[in-house]
N, C-alpha and C positions, 0 to 999 in steps of 0.2 A: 504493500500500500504506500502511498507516495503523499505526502501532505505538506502543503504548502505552511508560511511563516505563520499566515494568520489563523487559517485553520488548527495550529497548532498554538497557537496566542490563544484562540477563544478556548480549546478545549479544558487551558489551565486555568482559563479565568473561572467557567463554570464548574471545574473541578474546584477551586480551589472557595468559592462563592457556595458549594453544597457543604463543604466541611466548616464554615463558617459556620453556616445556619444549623449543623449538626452540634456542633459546640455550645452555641446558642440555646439548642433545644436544652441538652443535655445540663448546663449548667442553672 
């Protein structure tokens, strides 16, 4: 699979944007 800068920009954003919100929950 071949993925381009942003495609891989967005994929950390919302990775990184779900564990927020899990921390959130969690705490």
């Amino acid at each position: 699979m071949d993925f381009s800068d942003q495609e891989v920009h967005t994929y950390v954003a919302k990775l990184t944007k779900y564990q927020m919100i899990k921390f959130i929950m969690l705490y």
